[in-house]
C-alpha positions in Angstrom: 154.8 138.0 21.6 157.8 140.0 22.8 160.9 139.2 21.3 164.3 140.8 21.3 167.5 139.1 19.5 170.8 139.9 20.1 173.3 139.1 17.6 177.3 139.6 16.7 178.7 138.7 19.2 182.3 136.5 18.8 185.8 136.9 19.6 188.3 139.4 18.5 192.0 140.4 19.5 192.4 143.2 21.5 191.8 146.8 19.6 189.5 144.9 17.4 186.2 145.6 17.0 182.9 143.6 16.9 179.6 145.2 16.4 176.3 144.2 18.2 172.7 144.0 16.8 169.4 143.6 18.7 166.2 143.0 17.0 163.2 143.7 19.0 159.3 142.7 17.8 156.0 142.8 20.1 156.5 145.8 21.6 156.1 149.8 20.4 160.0 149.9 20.0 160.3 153.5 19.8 158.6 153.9 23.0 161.5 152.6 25.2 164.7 153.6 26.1 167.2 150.7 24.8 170.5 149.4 26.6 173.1 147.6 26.2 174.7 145.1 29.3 177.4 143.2 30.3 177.6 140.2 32.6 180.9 138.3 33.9 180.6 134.7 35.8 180.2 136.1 39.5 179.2 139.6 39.1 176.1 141.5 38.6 175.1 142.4 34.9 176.3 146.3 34.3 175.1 148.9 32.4 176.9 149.3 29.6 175.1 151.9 27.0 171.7 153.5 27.0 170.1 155.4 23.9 166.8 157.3 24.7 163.7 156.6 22.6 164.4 159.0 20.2 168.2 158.3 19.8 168.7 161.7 20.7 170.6 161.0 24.4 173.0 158.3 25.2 174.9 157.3 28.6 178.2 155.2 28.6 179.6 153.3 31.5 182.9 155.1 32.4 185.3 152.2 30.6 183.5 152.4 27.2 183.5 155.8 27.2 185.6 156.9 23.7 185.3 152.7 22.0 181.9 151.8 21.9 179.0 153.6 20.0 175.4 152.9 20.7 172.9 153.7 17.8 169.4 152.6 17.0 166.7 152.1 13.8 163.2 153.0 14.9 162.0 151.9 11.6 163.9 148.8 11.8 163.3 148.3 15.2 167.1 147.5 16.1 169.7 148.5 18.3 173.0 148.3 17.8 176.9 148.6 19.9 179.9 149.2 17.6 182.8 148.0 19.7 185.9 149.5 18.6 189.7 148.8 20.5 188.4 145.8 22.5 190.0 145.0 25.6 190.1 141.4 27.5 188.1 143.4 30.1 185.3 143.1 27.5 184.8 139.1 27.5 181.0 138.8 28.9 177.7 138.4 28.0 175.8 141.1 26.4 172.2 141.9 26.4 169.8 144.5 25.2 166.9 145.3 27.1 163.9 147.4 26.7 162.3 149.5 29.1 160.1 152.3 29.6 159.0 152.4 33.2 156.4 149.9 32.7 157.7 147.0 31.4 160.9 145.7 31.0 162.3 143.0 28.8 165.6 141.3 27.8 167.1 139.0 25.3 169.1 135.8 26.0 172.4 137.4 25.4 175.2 137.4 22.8 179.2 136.1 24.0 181.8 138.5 23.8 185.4 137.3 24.0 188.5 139.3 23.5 191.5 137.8 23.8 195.1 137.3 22.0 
């Protein structure tokens, strides 16, 4: 059975930072490309950071680029997203998903709020 956990999520203060963890079980985890997403009441969920099988590549969305780190743990079958100097622009929903071409899967998403 697929399953894929996000946790950490929470709220800071603006320049804080939060870090974001997603276990994943019931799938060949190092197979698939991993990402991170972002969803806001009203708009579409956005890519937020990718990390290729390996670990070896990454992709940011243009706003993260410089504050958030995207990492994962084959042998632990995890992803994670350090969040460094938040901003309110942050607050949404974040979830990992799994994908490599064939299948594609998603947690239920972890709430990020950053406000003063």
């Amino acid at each position: 059975q697929v399953q894929i956990v996000e946790a950490g999520g929470g709220s800071d203060q603006p320049g804080g930072s939060l870090i974001l963890s997603c276990a994943a079980a019931g799938f060949t985890f190092s197979s698939y490309v991993m990402s991170w997403y972002r969803q806001t009441p009203g708009m579409e969920r956005e890519l937020v950071a990718r990390v290729s099988s390996a670990g070896i590549y990454t992709k940011y969305e243009d706003s993260v680029k410089g504050r958030f780190t995207i990492s994962r743990d084959n042998a632990k079958n995890t992803v994670y997203l350090q969040m460094n100097s938040l901003k309110p622009e942050d607050t949404a929903v974040y979830y990992c998903n799994a994908d490599n071409l064939y299948y594609n899967y998603w947690g239920q998403g972890t709430q990020v709020t950053v406000s003063s």
